[in-house]
Steps between C-alpha positions, in 0.01 A plus 500: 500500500792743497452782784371812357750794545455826629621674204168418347362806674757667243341381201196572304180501724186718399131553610264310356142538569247630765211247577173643664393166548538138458475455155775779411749271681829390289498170333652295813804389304817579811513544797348860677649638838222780654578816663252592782470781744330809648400782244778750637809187570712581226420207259570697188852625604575151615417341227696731296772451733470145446499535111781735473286759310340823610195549367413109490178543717359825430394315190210361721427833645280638265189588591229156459805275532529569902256197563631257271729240476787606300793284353827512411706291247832395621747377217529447165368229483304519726606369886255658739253725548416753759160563603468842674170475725295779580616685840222422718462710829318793328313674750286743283388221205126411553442143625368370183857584312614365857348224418543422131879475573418239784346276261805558232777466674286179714426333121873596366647358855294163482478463144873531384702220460815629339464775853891384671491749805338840598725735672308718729613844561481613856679905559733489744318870688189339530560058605175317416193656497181365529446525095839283505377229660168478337726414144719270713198323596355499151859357385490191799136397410627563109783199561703767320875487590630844593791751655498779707678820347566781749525835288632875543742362727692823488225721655528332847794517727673187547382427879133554382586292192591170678192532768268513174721179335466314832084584524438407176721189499279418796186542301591273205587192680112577586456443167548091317571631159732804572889424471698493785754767357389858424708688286566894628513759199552891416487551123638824507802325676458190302545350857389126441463470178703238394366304785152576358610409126637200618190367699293655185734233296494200722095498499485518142673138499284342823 
């Protein structure tokens, strides 16, 4: 297989659908890479970062789509998809919404064979909390392969930065399915993005 190429991000890539639940999923014809994190990490700016295009995410942010699964072609013809999961972390949502997107995001984690990698978002103010490691957790027992992401980068100072790096390095090797390497990211600096496009690419072709 030739490697895929960066420039790929360049091309055509679009949203697809939003799936409430199981049965909305895409046809599992290529290969999906997942996008996990806290409600307030920054997951829509990164992936937008990652795509090259602005207002990428904000598709999914409509109001009813904030719980769903929602996908994202990438090529023409097709390559890859995206699958944008619901922030989780949401203090105010009532525990039956709570859990609803256990069970989803459980099912689609389990269930999905075409799933390469999850990259979970972790912001660089805050290390991993508590709702962090319950998804990391869900992820190990899931057999799911996955990468750590550190976001908003650029809000920390650099000394505070690397304590955070070195803490949550720590706390993945805790982990059997996280990767050894986590990948450090600002989108509004586009700090580590082609790192992050490049890991994106290499798990499409495990």
């Amino acid at each position: 297989m030739t490697p895929l190429h960066p420039k790929i991000f360049s091309g055509p890539i679009s949203f697809l659908k939003s799936a409430p639940q199981l049965q909305f999923l895409p046809d599992p014809t290529v290969p999906e890479i997942a996008f996990a994190g806290r409600s307030n990490v920054g997951k829509s700016s990164l992936i937008n970062a990652l795509t090259g295009r602005n207002g990428l995410a904000r598709t999914s942010n409509t109001p009813g789509r904030t719980q769903e699964l929602n996908f994202f072609d990438i090529g023409d013809p097709l390559i890859f998809r995206i699958c944008d999961m619901p922030g989780y972390g949401f203090a105010k949502a009532p525990p039956k919404v709570v859990q609803k997107w256990r069970y989803l995001i459980n099912d689609y984690l389990r269930g999905r064979q075409v799933l390469k990698r999850t990259f979970v978002l972790i912001d660089s103010r805050h290390g991993i909390k508590n709702t962090d490691e319950d998804v990391l957790e869900m992820l190990d027992k899931a057999a799911v392969s996955y990468r750590i992401v550190m976001t908003k980068a650029d809000k920390v100072k650099a000394n505070e930065l690397e304590a955070t790096k070195e803490k949550v390095i720590a706390a993945a090797k805790k982990h059997p399915a996280a990767h050894p390497d986590l990948i450090v990211t600002s989108s509004e600096k586009k700090q580590g993005i082609d790192e992050l496009r490049m890991a994106v690419l290499e798990a499409v072709q495990i």
